[in-house]
MDAnalysis code that builds the backbone (N, CA, C; Angstrom):
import MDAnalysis as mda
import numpy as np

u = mda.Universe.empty(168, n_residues=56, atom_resindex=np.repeat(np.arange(56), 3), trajectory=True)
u.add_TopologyAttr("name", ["N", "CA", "C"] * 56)
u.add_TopologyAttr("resid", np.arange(1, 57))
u.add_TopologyAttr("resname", ["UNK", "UNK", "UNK", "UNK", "UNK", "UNK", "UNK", "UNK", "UNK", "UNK", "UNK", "UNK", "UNK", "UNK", "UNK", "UNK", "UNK", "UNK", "UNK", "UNK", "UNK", "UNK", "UNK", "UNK", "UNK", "UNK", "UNK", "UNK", "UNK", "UNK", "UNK", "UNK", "UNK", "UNK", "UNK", "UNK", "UNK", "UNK", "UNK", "UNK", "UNK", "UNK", "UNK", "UNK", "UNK", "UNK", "UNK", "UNK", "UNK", "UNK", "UNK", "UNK", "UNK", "UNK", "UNK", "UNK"])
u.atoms.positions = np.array([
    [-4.893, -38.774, 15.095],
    [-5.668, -37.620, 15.529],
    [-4.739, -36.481, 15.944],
    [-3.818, -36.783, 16.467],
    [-2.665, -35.571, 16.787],
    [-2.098, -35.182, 15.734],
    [-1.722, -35.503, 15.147],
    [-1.199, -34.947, 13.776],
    [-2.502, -34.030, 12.837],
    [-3.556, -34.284, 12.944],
    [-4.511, -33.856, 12.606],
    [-4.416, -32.487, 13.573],
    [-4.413, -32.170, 14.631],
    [-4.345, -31.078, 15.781],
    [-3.100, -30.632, 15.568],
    [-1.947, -31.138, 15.334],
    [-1.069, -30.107, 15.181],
    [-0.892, -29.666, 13.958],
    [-1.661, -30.558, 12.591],
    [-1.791, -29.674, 11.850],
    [-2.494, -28.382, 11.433],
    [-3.706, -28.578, 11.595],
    [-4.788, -27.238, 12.035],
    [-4.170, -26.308, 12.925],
    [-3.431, -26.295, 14.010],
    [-2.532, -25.481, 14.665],
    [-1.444, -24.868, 13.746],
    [-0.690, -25.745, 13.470],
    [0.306, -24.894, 12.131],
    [-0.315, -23.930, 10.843],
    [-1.903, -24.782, 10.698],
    [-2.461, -23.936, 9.815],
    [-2.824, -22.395, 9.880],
    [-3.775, -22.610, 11.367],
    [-4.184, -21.644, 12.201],
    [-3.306, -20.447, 12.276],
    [-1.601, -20.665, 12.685],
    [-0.412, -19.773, 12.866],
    [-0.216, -19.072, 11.694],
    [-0.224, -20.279, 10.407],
    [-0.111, -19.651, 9.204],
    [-1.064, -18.410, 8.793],
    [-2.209, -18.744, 8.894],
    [-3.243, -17.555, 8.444],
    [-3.238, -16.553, 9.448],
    [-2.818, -16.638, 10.485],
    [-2.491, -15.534, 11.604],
    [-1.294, -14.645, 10.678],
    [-0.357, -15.110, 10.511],
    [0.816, -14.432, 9.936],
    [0.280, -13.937, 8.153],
    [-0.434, -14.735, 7.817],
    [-0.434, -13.889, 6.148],
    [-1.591, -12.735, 6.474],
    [-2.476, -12.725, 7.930],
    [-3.411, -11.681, 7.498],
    [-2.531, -10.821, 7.959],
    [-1.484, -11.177, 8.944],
    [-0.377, -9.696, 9.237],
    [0.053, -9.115, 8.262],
    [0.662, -9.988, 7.679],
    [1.599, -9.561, 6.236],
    [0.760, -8.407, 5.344],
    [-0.837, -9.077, 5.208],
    [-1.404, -8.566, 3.912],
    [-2.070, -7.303, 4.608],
    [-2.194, -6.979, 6.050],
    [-2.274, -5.779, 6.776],
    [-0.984, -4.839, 6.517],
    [-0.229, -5.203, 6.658],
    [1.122, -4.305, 6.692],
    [1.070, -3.732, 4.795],
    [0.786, -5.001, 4.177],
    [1.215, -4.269, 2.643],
    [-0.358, -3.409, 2.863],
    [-1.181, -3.577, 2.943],
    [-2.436, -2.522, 2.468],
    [-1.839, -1.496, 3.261],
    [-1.451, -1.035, 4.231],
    [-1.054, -0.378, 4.209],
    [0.367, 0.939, 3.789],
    [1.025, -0.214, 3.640],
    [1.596, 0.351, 2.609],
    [1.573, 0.684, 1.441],
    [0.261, -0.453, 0.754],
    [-0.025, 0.303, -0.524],
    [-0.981, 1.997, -0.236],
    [-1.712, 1.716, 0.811],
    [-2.008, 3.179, 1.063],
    [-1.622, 4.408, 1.104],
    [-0.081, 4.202, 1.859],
    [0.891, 5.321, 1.904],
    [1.396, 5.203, 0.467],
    [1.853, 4.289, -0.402],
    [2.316, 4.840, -1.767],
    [1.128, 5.515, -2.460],
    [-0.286, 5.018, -2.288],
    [-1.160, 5.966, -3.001],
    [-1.280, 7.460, -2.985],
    [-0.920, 7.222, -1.640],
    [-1.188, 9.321, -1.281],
    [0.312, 9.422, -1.471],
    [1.133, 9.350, -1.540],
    [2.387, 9.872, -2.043],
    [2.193, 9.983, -3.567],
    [1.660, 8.777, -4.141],
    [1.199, 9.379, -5.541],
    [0.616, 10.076, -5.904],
    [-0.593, 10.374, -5.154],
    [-1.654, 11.866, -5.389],
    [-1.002, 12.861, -5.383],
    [-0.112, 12.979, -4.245],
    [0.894, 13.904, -3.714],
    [1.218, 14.521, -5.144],
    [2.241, 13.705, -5.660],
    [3.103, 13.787, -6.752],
    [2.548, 14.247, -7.819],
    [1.417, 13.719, -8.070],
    [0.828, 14.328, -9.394],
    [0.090, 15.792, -8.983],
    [-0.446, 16.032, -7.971],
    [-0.603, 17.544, -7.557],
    [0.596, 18.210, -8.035],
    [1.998, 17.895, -7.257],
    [2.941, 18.493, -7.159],
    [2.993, 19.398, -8.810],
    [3.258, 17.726, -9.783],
    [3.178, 17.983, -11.223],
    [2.427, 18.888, -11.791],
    [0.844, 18.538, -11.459],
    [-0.217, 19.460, -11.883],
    [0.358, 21.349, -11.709],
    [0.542, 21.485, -10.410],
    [1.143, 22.544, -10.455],
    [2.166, 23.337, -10.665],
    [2.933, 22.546, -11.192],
    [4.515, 22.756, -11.857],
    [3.879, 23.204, -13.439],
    [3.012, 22.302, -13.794],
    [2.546, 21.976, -15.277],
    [1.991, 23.876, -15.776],
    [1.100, 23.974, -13.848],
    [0.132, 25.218, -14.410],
    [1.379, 26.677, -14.224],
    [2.131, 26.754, -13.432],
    [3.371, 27.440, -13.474],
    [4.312, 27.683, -14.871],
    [4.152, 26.634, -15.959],
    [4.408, 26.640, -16.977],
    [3.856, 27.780, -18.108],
    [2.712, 27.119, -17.750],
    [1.837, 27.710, -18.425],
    [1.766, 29.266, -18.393],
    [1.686, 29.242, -17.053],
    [2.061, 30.996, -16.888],
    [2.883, 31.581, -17.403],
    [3.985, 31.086, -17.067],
    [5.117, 31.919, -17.522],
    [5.242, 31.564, -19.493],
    [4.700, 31.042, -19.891],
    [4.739, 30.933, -21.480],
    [3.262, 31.995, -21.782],
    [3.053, 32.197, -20.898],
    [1.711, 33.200, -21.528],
    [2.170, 34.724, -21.228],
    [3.287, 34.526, -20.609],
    [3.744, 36.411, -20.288],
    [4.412, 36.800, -21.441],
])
């Protein structure tokens, strides 16, 4: 029966630590998303700056 309790305890710790983990990456995949939006704005408007100046 103890081994049974300290396993569910080790389990317990475990899923404590992967929902940390998989908190920390969503958020980090969050911040790479808006850095990517970022970026392709950036582009978009580099793209339309182009454009301008090939139409003068």
């Amino acid at each position: 029966m103890q081994a049974l309790v300290t396993e569910n305890t080790t389990l317990k710790h475990r899923v404590q630590q992967l929902t940390r983990e998989h908190h920390t990456r969503q958020e980090r995949l969050e911040g790479a998303r808006s850095n990517l939006r970022f970026a392709y704005k950036r582009v978009a408007a580099f793209e339309a700056e182009l454009l301008e100046a090939r139409q003068r």
